[in-house]
C-alpha positions as CSV (number, residue, x, y, z in Angstrom):
1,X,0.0,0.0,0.0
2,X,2.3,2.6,-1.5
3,X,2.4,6.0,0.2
4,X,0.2,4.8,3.2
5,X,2.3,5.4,6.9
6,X,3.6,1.9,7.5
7,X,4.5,0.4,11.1
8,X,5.9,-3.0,11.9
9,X,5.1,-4.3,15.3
10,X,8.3,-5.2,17.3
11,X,6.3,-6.9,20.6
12,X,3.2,-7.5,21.5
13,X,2.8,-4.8,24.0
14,X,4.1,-2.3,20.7
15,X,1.4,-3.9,18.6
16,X,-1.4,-2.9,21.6
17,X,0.5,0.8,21.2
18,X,-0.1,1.0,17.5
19,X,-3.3,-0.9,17.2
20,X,-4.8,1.9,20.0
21,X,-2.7,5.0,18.5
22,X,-4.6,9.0,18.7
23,X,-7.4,7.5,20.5
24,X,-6.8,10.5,23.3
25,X,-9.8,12.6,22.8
26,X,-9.0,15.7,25.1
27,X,-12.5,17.3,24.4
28,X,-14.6,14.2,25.6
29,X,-12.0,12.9,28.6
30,X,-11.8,9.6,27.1
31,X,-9.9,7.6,24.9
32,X,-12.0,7.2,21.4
33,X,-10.3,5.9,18.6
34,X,-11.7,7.6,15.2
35,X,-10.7,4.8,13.1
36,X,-12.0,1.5,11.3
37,X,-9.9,-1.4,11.3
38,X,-9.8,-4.2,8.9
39,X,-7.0,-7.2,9.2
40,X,-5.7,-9.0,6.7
41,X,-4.2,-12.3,6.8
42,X,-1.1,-11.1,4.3
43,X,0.1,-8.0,4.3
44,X,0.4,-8.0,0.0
45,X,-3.0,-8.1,0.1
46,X,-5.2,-5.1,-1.4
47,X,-8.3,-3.3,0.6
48,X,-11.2,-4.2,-2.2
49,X,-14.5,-4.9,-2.5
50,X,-16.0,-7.9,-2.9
51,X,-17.8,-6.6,-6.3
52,X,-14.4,-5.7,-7.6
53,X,-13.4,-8.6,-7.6
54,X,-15.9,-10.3,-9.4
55,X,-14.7,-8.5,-12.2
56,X,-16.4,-7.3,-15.3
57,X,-18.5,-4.3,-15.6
58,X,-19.2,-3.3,-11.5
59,X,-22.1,-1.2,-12.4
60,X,-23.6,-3.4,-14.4
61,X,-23.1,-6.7,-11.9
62,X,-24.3,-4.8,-9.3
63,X,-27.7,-3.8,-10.3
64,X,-28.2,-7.6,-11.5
65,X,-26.9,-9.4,-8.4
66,X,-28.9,-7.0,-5.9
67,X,-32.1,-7.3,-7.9
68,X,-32.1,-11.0,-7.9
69,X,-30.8,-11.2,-4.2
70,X,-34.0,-9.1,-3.5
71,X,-36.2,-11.5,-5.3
72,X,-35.1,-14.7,-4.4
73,X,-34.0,-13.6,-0.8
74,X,-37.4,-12.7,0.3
75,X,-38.7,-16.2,1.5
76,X,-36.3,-16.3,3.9
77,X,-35.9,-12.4,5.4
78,X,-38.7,-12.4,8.3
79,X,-39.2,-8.6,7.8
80,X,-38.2,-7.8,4.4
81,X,-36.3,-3.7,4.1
82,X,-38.6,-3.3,1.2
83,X,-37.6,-0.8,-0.6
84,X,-34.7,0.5,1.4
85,X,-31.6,0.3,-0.8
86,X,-29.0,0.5,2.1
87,X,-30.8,-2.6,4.4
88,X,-30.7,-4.7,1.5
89,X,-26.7,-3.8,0.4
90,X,-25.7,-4.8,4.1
91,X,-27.7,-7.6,4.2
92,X,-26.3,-9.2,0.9
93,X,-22.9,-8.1,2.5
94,X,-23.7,-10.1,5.0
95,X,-24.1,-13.3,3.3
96,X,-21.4,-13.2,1.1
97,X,-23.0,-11.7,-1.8
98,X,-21.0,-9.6,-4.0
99,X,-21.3,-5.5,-3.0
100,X,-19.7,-2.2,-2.8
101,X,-19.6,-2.7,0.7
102,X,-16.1,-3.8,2.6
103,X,-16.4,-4.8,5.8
104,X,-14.4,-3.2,8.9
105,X,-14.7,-2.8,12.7
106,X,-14.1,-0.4,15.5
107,X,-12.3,-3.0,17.3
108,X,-8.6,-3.1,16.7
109,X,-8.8,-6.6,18.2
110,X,-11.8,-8.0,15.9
111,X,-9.5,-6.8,12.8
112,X,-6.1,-8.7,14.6
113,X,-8.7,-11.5,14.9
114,X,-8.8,-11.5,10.8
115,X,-5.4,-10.6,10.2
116,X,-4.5,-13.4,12.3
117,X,-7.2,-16.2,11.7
118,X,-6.4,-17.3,8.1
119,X,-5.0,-20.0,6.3
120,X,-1.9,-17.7,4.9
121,X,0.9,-19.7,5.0
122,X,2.7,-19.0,8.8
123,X,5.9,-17.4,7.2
124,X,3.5,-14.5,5.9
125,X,3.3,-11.3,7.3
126,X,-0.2,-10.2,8.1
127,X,-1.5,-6.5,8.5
128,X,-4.2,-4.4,10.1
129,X,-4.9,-1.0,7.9
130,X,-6.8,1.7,10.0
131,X,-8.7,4.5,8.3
132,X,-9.7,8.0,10.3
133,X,-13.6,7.9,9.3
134,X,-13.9,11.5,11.2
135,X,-11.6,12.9,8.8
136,X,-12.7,10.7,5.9
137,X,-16.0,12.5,6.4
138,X,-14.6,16.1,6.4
139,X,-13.9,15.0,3.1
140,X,-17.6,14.7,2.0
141,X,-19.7,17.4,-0.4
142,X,-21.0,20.2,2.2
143,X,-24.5,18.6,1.6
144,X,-23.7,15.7,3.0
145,X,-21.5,17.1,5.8
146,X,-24.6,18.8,6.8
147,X,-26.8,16.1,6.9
148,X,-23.8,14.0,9.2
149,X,-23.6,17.1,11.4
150,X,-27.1,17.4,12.0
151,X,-27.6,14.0,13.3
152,X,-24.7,14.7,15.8
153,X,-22.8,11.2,14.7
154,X,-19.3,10.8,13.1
155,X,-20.7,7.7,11.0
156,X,-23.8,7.2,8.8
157,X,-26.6,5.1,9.6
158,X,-28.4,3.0,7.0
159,X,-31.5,5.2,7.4
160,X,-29.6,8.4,7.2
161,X,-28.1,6.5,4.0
162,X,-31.5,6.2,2.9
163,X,-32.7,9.6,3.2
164,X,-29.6,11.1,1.9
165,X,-29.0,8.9,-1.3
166,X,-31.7,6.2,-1.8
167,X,-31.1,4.9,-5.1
168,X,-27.6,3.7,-6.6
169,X,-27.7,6.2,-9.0
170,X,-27.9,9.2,-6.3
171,X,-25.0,7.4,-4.7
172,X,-23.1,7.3,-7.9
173,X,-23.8,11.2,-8.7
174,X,-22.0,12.5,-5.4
175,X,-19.1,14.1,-5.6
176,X,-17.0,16.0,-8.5
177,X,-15.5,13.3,-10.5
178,X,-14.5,11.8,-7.3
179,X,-15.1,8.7,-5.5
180,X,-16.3,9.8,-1.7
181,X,-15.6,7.4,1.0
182,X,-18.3,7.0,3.4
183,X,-18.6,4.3,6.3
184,X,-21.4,3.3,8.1
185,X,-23.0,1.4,11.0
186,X,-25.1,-1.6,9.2
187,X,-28.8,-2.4,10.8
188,X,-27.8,-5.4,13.9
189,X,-29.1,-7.9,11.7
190,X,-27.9,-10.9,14.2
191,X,-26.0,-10.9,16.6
192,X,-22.9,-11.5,14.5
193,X,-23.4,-7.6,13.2
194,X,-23.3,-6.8,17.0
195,X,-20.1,-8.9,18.6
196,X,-17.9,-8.0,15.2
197,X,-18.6,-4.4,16.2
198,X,-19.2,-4.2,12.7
199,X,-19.2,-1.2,10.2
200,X,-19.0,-0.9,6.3
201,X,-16.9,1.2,4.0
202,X,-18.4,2.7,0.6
203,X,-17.4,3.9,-2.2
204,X,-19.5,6.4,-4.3
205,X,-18.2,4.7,-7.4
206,X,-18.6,1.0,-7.9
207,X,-15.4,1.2,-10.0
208,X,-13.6,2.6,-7.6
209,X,-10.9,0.3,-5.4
210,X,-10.8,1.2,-1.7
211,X,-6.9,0.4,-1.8
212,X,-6.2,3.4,-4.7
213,X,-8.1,5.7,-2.8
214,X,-6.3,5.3,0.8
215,X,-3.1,5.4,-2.2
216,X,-4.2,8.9,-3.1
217,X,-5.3,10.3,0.6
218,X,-2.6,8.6,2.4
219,X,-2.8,11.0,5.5
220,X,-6.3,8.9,6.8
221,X,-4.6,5.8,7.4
222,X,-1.9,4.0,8.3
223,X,-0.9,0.2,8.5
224,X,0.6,-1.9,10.4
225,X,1.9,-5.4,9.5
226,X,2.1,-7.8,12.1
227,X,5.8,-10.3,11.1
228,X,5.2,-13.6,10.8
229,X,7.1,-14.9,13.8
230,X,4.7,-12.8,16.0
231,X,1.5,-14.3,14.4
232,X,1.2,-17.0,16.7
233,X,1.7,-14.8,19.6
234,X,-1.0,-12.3,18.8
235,X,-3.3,-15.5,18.0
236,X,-2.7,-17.2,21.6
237,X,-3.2,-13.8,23.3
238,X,-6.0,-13.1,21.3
239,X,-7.8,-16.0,22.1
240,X,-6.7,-15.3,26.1
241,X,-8.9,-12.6,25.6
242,X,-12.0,-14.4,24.2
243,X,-11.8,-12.6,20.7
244,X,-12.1,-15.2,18.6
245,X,-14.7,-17.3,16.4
246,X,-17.0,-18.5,19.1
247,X,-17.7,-14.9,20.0
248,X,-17.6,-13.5,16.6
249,X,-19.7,-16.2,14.2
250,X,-22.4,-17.2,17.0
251,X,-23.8,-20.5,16.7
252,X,-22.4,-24.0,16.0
253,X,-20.6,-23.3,12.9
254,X,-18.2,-21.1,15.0
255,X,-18.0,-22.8,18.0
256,X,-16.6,-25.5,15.6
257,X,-14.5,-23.4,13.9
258,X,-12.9,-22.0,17.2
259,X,-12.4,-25.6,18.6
260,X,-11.4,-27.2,15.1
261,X,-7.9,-24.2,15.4
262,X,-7.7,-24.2,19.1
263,X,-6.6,-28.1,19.3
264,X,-3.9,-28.2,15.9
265,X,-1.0,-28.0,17.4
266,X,1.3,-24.8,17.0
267,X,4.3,-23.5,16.4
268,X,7.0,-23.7,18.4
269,X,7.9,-20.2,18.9
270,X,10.0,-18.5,21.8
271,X,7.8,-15.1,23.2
272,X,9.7,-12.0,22.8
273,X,12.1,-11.2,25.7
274,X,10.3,-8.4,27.4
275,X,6.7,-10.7,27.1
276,X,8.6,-13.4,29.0
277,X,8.2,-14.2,32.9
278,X,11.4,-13.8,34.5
279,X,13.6,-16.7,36.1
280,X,13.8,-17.2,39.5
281,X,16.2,-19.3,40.8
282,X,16.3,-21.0,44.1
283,X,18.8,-19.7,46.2
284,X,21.7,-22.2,47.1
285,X,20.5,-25.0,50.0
286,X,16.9,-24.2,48.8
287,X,14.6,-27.0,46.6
């Protein structure tokens, strides 16, 4: 990711540094991070949507799959968002259909959970990429700004959405010949939604990659890629801390999942010196 600030994680107490970084909010007394995190499980790997890469004409695909999703998806939505363009885009998001939408968090941990979760091969690096959606939205057309302000949030809500820029084509008319970035909170369609402390990234152009925009605005995000040798780490401590796929996918399929990775064996792999307990030895005459 050319041009975006880059930071390698030397411990796992450095990692915790970067993954929480400008999250001092002097105005409000607390700490409140104002970016989205997504992990990826190599750090090569491009910030995309899923609709991108599909390939073919994105415009065209997307109209297509989102009116057939509609129709064939109703039997089985108990309370249909009929008619409510942004409902429907997160709920196809949500089940793997092919959108505009990519997925990120506002936990650092849930994205580490991604970055460090996959199948990559274990002498990959992996990487988190944060994006600041407060100054991503300073960025907007004053309309819009307006409309954000008003509502007294930092991020859009599907309804907002829906007011704002109901139909794909009023999405694909903002801005001045250039893609806008907007994220928003998606509607807690299960619990899943909820414990991924989910949020979704969209771009006003369907043709439009995520990972040449953060190329060309480099100041709203940084990296950081997590070395290989430290994945297992972050994995074991991450799971110390309950984030992992029992939590985040609800339900039997995860509980399996998070069993099925927490018995195969791992690597083994000495912690970092200032992560390991120190040793005491006896003095002389004692057991």
């Amino acid at each position: 990711m050319e041009g975006v600030r880059t930071e390698v994680a030397r411990s796992w107490s450095h990692l915790c540094e970067l993954l929480f970084r400008d999250s001092w909010q002097p105005e409000l007394g607390r700490h409140r991070s104002p970016f989205a995190y997504k992990g990826l499980s190599d750090a090569n790997y491009d910030v995309v949507s899923s609709l991108l890469r599909l390939g073919g004409d994105p415009r065209r695909s997307e109209r297509h799959l989102l009116r057939n999703f509609r129709k064939y998806a109703i039997q089985s939505v108990q309370r249909p968002p009929e008619g409510h363009l942004w409902n429907w885009l997160a709920l196809a998001q949500h089940h793997g259909l092919p959108t505009r939408l990519v997925d990120w968090s506002y936990s650092p941990f849930v994205a580490l959970h991604f970055a460090t979760v996959g199948r990559t091969p274990r002498n990959e690096d992996a990487m988190v990429v944060a994006v600041n959606f407060v100054e991503v939205h300073r960025r907007m057309p004053e309309g819009l700004k307006r409309a954000l302000d008003e509502e007294g949030g930092d991020v859009w809500t599907a309804d907002l959405l829906e007011r704002e820029l109901p139909t794909l084509d009023a999405l694909e008319a903002t801005g001045d010949g250039e893609p806008i970035l907007m994220f928003f909170e998606p509607p807690a369609i299960d619990q899943r939604i909820l414990n991924q402390y989910a949020l979704f990234g969209v771009l006003s152009d369907a043709r439009a990659s995520m990972q040449e925009y953060l190329r060309a605005h480099p100041e709203l995000a940084y990296r950081i890629v997590i070395p290989s040798e430290m994945r297992q780490e972050a994995r074991d401590k991450l799971d110390q801390a309950n984030v992992n796929e029992r939590v985040l996918f609800p339900g039997l399929d995860g509980l399996s999942r998070w069993l099925a990775r927490h018995y195969t064996p791992g690597e083994n792999v000495a912690p970092e010196p200032e992560n390991q307990a120190p040793v005491i030895r006896a003095k002389e005459g004692e057991p």
